[in-house]
ZAPA-67381 format. One record per atom (N, C-alpha, C): x, y, z. Coordinates in steps of 0.05 Angstrom, whole numbers, padded with zeros to 5 digits, always signed. Example, Ala and Ser with C-alpha at 12.3 -4.5 7.8 and 13.67 -1.06 7.14 Angstrom:
BEGIN
+00264-00114+00156
+00246-00090+00156
+00264-00066+00156
+00257-00045+00142
+00273-00021+00143
+00258+00001+00157
% end
This chain:
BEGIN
-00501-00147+01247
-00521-00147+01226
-00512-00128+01203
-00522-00137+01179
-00513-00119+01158
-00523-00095+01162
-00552-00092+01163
-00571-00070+01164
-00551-00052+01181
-00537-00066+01208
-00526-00040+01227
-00502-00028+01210
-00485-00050+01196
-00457-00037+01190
-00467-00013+01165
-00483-00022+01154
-00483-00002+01131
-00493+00029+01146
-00506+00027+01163
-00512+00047+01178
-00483+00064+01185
-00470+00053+01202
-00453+00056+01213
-00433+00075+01191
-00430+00053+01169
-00413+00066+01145
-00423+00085+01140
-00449+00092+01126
-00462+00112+01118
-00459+00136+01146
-00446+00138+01160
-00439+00158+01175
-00415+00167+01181
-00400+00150+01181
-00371+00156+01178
-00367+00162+01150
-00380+00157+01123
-00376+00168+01098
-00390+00196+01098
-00403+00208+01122
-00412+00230+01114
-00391+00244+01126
-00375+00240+01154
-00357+00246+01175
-00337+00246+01153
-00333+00238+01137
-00306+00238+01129
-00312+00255+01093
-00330+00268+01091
-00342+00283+01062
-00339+00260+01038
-00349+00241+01047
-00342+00225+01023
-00369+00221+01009
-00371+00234+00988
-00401+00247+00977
-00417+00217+00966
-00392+00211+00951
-00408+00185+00937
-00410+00165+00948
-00397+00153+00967
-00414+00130+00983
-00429+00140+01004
-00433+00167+01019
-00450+00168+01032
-00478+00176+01018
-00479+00184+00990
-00511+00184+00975
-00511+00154+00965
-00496+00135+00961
-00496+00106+00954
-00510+00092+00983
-00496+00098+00998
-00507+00084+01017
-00539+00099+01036
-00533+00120+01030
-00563+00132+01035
-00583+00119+01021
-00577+00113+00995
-00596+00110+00979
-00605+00069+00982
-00579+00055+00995
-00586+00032+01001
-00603+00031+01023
-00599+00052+01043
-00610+00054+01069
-00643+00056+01070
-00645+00078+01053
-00669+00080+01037
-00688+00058+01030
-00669+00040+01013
-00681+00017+01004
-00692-00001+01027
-00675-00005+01051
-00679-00029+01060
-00703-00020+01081
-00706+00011+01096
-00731+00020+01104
-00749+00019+01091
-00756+00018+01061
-00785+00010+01050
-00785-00018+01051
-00766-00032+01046
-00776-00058+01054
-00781-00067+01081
-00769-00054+01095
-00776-00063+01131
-00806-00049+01130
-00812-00019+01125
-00839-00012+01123
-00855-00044+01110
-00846-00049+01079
-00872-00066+01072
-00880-00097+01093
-00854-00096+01091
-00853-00123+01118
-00864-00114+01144
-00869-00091+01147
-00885-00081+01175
-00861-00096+01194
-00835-00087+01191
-00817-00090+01214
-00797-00073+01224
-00783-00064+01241
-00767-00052+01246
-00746-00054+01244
-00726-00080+01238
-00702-00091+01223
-00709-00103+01206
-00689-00110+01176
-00700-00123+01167
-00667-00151+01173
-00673-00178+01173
-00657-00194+01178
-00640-00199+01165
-00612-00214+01164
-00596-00207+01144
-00594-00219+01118
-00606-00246+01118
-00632-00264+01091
-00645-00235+01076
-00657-00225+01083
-00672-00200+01070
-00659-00169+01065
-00637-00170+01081
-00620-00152+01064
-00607-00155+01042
-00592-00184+01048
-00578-00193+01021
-00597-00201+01001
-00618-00201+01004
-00638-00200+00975
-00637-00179+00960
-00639-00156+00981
-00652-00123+00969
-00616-00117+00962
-00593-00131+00974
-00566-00119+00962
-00565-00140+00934
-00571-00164+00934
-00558-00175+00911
-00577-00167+00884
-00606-00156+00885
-00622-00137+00867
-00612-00118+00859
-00598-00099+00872
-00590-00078+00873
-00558-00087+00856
-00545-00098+00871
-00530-00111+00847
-00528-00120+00822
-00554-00139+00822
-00567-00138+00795
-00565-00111+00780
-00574-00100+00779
-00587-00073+00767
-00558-00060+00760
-00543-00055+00783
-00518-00042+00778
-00500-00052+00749
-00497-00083+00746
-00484-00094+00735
-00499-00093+00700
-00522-00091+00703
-00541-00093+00686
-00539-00057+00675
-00538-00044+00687
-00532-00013+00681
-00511-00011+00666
-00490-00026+00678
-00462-00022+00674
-00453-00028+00644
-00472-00047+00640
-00469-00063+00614
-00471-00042+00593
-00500-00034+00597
-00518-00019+00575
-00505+00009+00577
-00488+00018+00594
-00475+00042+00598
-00441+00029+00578
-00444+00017+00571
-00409+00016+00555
-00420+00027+00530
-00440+00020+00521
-00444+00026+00483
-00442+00069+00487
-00444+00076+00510
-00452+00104+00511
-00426+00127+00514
-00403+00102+00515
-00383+00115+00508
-00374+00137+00542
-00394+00143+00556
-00390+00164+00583
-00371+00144+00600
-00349+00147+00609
-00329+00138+00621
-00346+00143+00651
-00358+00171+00652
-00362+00180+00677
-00379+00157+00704
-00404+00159+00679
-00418+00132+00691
-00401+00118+00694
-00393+00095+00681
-00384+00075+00678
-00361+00077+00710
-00347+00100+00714
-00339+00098+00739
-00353+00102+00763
-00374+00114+00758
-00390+00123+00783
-00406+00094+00789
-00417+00078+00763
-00412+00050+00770
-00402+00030+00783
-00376+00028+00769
-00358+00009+00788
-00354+00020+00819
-00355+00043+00830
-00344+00046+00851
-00373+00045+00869
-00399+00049+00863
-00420+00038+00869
-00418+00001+00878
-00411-00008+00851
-00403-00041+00861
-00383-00048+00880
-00366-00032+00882
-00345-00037+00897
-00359-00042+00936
-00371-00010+00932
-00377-00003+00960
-00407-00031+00961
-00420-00037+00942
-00439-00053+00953
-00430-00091+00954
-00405-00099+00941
-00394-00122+00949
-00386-00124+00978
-00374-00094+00988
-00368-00094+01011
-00380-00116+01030
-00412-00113+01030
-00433-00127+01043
-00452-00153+01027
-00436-00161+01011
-00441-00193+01000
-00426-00198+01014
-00431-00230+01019
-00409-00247+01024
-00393-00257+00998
-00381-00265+01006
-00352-00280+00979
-00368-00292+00959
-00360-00292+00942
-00374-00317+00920
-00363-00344+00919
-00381-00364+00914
-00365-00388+00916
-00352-00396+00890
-00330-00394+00883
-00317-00413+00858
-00334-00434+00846
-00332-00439+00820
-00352-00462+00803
-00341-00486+00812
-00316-00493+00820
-00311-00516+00838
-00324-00523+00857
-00322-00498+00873
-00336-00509+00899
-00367-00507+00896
-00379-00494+00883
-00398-00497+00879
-00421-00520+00867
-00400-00535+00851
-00402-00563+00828
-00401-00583+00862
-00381-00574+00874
-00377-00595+00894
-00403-00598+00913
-00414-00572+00913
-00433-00578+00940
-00453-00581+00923
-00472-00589+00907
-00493-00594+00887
-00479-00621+00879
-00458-00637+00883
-00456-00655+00881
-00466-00681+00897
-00452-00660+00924
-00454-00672+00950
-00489-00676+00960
-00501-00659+00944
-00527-00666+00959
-00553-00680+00941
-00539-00677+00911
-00547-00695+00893
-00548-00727+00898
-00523-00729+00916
-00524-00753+00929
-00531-00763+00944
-00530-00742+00965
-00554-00742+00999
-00585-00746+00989
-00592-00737+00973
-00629-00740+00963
-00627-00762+00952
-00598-00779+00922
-00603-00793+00920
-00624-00787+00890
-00621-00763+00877
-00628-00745+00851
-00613-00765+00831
-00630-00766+00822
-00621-00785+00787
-00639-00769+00766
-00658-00759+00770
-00668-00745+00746
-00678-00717+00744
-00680-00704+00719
-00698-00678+00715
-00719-00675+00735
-00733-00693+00751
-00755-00689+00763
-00752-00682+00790
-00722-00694+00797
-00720-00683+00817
-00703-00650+00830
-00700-00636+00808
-00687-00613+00798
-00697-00597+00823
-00732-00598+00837
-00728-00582+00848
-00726-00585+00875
-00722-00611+00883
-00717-00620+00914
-00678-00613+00919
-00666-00619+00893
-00644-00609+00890
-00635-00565+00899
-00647-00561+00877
-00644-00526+00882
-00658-00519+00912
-00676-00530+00919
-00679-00523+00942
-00658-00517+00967
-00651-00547+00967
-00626-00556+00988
-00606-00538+00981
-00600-00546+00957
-00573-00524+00950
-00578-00499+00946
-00596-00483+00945
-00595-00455+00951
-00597-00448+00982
-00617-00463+01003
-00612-00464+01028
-00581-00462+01045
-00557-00483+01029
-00542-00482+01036
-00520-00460+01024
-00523-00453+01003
-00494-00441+00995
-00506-00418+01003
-00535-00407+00992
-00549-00375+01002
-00543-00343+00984
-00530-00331+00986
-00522-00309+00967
-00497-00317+00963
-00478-00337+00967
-00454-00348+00946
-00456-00353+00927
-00473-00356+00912
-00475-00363+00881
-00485-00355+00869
-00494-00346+00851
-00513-00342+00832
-00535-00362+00823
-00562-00361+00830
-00582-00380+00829
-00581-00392+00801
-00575-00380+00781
-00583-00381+00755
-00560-00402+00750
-00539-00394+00754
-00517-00406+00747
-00516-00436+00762
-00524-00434+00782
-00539-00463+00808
-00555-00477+00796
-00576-00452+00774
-00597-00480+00769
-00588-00494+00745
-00568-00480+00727
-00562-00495+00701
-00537-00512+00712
-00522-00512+00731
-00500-00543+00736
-00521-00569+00747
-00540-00556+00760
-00567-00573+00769
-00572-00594+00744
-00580-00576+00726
-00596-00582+00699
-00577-00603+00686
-00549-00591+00688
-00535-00609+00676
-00534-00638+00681
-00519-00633+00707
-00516-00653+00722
-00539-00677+00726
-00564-00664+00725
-00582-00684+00726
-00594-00704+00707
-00595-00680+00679
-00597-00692+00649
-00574-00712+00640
-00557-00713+00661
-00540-00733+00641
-00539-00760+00653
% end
């Protein structure tokens, strides 16, 4: 489970003085106990970690941005090596090929010919690909593909 390895890391990064991924990952660790608190659970599953990591990703990348006009190199590295350590625990991303391919494949299985059916489509295909893709980017080849 993710929940365990990050644990795990977050202890051997303290075993080994490694300051900044063990307050990075403290601070993920952090995260995913208030959500197991709000969920009233004691793990949280690995569907619901990769939510609270690919948010957190969000944000990072979204920091990252608004941290270039500020000229501080510092951030901007304490950044990237934040993203580094939190890709660790995504899975891979899927290529826009393969991605075009499987929204193709099931465009066909439903049998989707129009806008209307946009969301019996995103369903299926976010069920299947999951945190490989970027939803946003899923729902506009959707959009495309279906508008035409």
């Amino acid at each position: 489970m993710i929940f365990d390895q990050i644990y795990k890391d977050s202890l051997i990064a303290r075993k080994e003085k490694n300051q900044k991924k063990s307050q990075f990952l403290g601070y993920i660790r952090s995260e995913l106990a208030n959500r197991a608190k709000e969920l009233k659970q004691e793990k949280l599953q690995d569907s619901e970690v990769l939510k609270i990591l690919k948010k957190q990703e969000k944000k990072l990348k979204e920091a990252k941005e608004s941290s270039k006009n500020s000229q501080r190199e510092d951030i901007q590295k304490d950044l990237e090596i934040e993203l580094e350590i939190l890709s660790q625990y995504l899975p891979e991303q899927l290529s826009l090929e393969e991605t075009e391919k499987i929204i193709d494949e099931i465009i066909s299985q439903l049998q989707a010919s129009s806008i209307s059916d946009m969301g019996k489509v995103m369903k299926e295909v976010l069920a299947k690909i999951g945190a490989q893709s970027n939803p946003k980017k899923i729902s506009e080849i959707v959009k495309k593909k279906l508008a035409s």
